[in-house]
N, C-alpha and C positions, 0 to 999 in steps of 0.2 A: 763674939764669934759664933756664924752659925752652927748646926752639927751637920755633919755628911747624912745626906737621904741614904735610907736601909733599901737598896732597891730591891734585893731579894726580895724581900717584906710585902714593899707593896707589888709587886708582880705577882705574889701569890694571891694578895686581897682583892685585887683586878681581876685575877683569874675565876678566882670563887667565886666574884660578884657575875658573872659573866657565863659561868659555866649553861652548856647545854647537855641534858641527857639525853643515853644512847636511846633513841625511839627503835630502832630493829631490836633491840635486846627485850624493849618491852612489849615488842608485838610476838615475837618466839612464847617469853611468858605468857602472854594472855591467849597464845591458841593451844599450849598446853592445857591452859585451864577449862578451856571450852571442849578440847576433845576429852578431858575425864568427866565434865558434866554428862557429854552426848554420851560414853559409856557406860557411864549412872541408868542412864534413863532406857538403852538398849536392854542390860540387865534387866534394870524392873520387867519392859515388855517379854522377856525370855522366861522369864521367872512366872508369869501369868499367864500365860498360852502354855507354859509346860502342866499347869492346873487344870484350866478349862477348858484347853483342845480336846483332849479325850472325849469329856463329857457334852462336846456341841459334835465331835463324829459322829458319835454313838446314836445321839442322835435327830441326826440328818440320815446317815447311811444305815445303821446300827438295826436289830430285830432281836427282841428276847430270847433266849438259848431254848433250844429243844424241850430242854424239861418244864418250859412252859406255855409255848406253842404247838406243843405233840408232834410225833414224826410226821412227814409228809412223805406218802408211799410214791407219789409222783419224781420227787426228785432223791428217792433212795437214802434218809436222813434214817442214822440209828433206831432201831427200836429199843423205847422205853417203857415206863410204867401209861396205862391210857391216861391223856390229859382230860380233864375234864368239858362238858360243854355242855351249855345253856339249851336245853330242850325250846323248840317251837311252840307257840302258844297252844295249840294242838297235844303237847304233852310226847308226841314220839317225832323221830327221825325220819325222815321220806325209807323207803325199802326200794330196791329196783334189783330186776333179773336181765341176766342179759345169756345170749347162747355163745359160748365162745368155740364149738367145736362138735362135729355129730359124727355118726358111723354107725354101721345095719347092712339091714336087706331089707330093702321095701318086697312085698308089703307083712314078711313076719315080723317085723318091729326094730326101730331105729333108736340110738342109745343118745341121748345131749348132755353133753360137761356146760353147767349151766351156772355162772357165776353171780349167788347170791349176796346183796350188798347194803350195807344200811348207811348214808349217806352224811356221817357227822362231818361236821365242819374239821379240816385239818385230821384227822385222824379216822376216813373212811375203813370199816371194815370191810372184807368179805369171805364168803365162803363157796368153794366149788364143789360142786355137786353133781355124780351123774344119776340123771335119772331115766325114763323110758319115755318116750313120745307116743306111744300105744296101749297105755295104763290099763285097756282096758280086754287086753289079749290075757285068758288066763294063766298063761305059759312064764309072764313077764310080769316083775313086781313094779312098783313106783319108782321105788327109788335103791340105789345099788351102791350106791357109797356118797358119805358125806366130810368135808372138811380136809377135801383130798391135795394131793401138794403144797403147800402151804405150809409153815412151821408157826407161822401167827397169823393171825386173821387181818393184819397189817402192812402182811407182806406184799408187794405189788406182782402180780403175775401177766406173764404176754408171751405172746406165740403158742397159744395151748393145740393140743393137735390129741384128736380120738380116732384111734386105729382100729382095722379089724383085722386081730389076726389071724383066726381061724374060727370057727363060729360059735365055739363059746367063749373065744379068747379075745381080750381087749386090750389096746395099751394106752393111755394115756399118757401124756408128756407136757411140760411147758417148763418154761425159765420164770424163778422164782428170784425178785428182787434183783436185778440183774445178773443173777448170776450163771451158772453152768446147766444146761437141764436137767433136769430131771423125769426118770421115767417109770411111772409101775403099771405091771401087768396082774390084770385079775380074770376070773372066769366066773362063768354063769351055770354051771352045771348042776347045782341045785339050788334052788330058787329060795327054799329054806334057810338057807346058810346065808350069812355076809360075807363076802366074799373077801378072801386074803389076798392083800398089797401086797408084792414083793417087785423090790426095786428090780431094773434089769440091769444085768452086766452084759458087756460084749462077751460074745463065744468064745471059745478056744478052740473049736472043731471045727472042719467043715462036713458039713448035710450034704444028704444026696436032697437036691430040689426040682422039683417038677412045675409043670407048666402052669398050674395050680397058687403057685406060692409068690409071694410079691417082696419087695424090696422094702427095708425100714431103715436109717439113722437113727443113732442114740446121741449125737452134738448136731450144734448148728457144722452144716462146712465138712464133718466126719465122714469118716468109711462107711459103706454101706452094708448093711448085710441081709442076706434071705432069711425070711421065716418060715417056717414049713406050717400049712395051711393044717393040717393033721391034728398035731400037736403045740403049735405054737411055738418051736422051738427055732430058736438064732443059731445061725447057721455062717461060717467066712466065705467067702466068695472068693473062687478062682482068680478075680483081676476087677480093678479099681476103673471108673472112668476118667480116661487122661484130663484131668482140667481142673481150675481150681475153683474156690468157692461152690462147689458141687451141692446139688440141693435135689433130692428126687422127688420126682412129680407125685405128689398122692392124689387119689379119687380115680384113677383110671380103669375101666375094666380089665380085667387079668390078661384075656387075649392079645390089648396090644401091646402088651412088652412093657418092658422097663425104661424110662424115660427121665433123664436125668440132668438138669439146666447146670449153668456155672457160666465160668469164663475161658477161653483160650490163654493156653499156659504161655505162648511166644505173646499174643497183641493185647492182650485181657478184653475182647471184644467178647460178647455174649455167645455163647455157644452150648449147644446141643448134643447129648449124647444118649445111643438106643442100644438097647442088647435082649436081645429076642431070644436068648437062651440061658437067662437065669445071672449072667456076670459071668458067664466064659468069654463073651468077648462082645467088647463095646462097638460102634459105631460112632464119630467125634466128629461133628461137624461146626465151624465157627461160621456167624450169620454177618460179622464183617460188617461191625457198625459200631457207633461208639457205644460203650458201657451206658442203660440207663438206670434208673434213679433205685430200679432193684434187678432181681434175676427174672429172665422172660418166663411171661407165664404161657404153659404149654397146652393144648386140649388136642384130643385126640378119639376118634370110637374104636376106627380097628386098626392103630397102630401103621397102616399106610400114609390114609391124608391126615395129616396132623397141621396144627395153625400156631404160631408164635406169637407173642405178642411185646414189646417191648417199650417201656413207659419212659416219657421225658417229663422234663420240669414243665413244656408245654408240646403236651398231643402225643400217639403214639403209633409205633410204627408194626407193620403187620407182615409177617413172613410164612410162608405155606412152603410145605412139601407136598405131593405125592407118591414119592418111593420108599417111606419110611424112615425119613430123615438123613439121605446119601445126599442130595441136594436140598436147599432153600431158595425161593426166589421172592424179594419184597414185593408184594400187593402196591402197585402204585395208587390206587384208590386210598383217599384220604380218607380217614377216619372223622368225622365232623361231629365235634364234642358242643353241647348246650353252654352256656353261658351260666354262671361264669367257671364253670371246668374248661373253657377254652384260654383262661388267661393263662400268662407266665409263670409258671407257679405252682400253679392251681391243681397240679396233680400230686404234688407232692404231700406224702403223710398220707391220703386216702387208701381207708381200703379199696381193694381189685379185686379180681377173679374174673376168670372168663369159663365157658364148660360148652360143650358140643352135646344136642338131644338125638335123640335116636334117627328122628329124621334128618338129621345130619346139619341141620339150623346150629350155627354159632349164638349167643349170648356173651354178650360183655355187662358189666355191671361196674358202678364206681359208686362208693356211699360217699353223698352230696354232704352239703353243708343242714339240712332240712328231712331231705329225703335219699336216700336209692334210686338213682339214674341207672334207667337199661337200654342195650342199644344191641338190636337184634341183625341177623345178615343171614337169609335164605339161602344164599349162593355163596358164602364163605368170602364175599368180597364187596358184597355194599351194606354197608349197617348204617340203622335208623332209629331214632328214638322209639321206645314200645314199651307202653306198660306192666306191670309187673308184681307182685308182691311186696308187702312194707320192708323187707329185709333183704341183706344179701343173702346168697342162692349158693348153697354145697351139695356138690356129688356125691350120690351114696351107694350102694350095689343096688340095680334096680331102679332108680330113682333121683328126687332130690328133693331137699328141704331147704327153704325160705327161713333164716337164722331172724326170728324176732318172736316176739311175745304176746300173742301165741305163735308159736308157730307153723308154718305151712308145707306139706306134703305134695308133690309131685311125681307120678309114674314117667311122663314124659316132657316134664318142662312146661306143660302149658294149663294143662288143667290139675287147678291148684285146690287143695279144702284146707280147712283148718281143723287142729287137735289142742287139746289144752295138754300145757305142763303140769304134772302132777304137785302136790301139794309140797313145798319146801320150807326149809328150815334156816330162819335167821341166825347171824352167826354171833357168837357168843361177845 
């Protein structure tokens, strides 16, 4: 007798023989596996760019710290210890002088803040100095002070300005390392002595001032106040001129008043204001143009016909009065600039100045890329290229001087001599 087949049995051995596995279960497994590989290997990269990045910025972009590069006066970097550097084969540094600023009476003797400099790489010193332009007047010494504004020989100095305030009183001023000006006042009253620096404070009183005394600032954009021609003494002034940015004109003869640039407080359009009686009361006139690239520069001889001038990024625009600055009317004659001071641009950063000669001949001046471009106008309304001295041209009582080295003396703008700068002193 046969036995009964176990079918359970073999249904299971069937099955077993047979069986297929879950393939989704194993593909789940297998891209687990692959995504911990791929974040194996991110890691690694995170982990070596967290090491060597720094050191491939540093550098591409990166430059040694100060304390081994020395300050650069240029772009206001702390001062430190001086860095050292590699002498020329020649064994010394270049030296250069430059005149940043004058004031006088031509022709008893004119005073120059004369900015001495010895040209190391990265870490240019210099030293300012005023000396006399007349060395050889015996009334007047060479040199009257040295190593003046300045707290290091590193510091960068701009906008320097030499005053006269009474005739034996002087002020010098300028912004040291960007910062707030500075001003001191010294005298010449005996030629023996070096003469004592004392800082200027604004006043606390007001002066009586007479027709004599002329207007000073002690900020850029500040109050103004009178100095009494006498005694040299600052003096508050009755009333401010309405505008902002307010800047007074220096180099003007006494006679024609006080003349003082800015902007209109409603339009911020460049504007002018006159007061012909010491700062009791302004006259405020807006020239009703856009703002250019600075404040209009002003010239004047006897405080009636006066000329404006007002500089863009290309060419500039020319505004006259006759009544003393109650009206302006723009010059429509184009001002026609040389090449390449005609491009777009091209005015900007240059220094300027403009000044009127006795014979009432305008002068404009712009320092080129090479040289000093002048451009002259007999009529106060056609100007034309005209030669000139190697430097730009400052107004001085009497006179004017050609800012270069040597420098050049003028009674009337035109016929020019030269003087030499007295003997100076490299800075430490």
């Amino acid at each position: 007798m046969r036995p009964d087949l176990d079918f359970r049995a073999l249904r299971a051995q069937v099955e077993s023989a047979t069986w297929m596995p879950d393939f989704s279960l194993l593909y789940r497994r297998a891209g687990r596996v692959r995504m911990r590989d791929r974040m194996a290997v991110i890691g690694a990269l995170v982990g070596t760019l967290a090491v060597f990045a720094p050191v491939a910025l540093a550098g591409v972009f990166g430059r040694p710290s100060p304390a081994a590069l020395g300050p650069n006066p240029d772009l206001g970097d702390p001062w430190g210890p001086l860095p050292s550097a590699s002498a020329p084969p020649s064994g010394t540094f270049d030296s250069t002088r430059s005149i940043r600023a004058v004031a006088g009476d031509l022709p008893d003797g004119v005073l120059a803040a004369v900015d001495v400099c010895v040209e190391v790489p990265q870490a240019r010193r210099c030293s300012l100095q005023v000396v006399a332009l007349r060395p050889e007047s015996p009334q007047w010494r060479s040199t009257f002070m040295k190593d003046a504004l300045r707290q290091s020989s590193l510091d960068k100095l701009d906008h320097v300005e030499l005053a006269l305030l009474s005739p034996q009183t002087f002020m010098l001023s300028g912004e040291v390392s960007g910062g707030s000006r500075t001003n001191v006042k010294f005298r010449l009253d005996d030629p023996s002595v070096v003469p004592a620096v004392t800082p200027v404070l604004g006043p606390e009183t007001r002066e009586a001032l007479g027709p004599a005394d002329r207007a000073v600032q002690l900020a850029q954009y500040g109050d103004l106040f009178g100095i009494r021609q006498s005694d040299g003494t600052l003096s508050l002034l009755v009333d401010q001129p309405p505008m902002a940015r307010r800047t007074v004109v220096s180099g003007l003869q006494v006679q024609a008043g006080w003349w003082v640039t800015g902007t209109d407080l409603r339009t911020g359009s460049p504007a002018v204001a006159v007061s012909k009686d010491q700062g009791r009361h302004w006259l405020a006139r807006s020239l009703n143009v856009p703002q250019g690239i600075d404040a209009p520069t002003i010239v004047t001889l006897d405080g009636v016909t006066a000329h404006a001038f007002v500089r863009y990024s290309k060419g500039i625009r020319h505004f006259r009065t006759r009544d003393g600055g109650d009206s302006w009317q723009e010059v429509t004659t184009k001002i026609e600039l040389p090449a390449p001071l005609s491009n777009d641009g091209a005015l900007n950063g240059r220094e300027f100045d403009a000044l009127v000669r006795p014979d009432r001949s305008v002068l404009l001046w712009v320092r080129g890329d090479s040289e000093t471009v002048y451009l002259e106008s007999l009529d106060g309304e056609h100007f034309g290229v005209v030669a000139g001295p190697t430097g730009g041209v400052e107004p001085v009582d009497n006179g004017f001087v050609s800012l270069d080295d040597p420098p050049w003396l003028a009674a009337d703008g035109r016929s020019w001599h030269s003087v030499s700068i007295p003997q100076t002193v490299l800075p430490d």
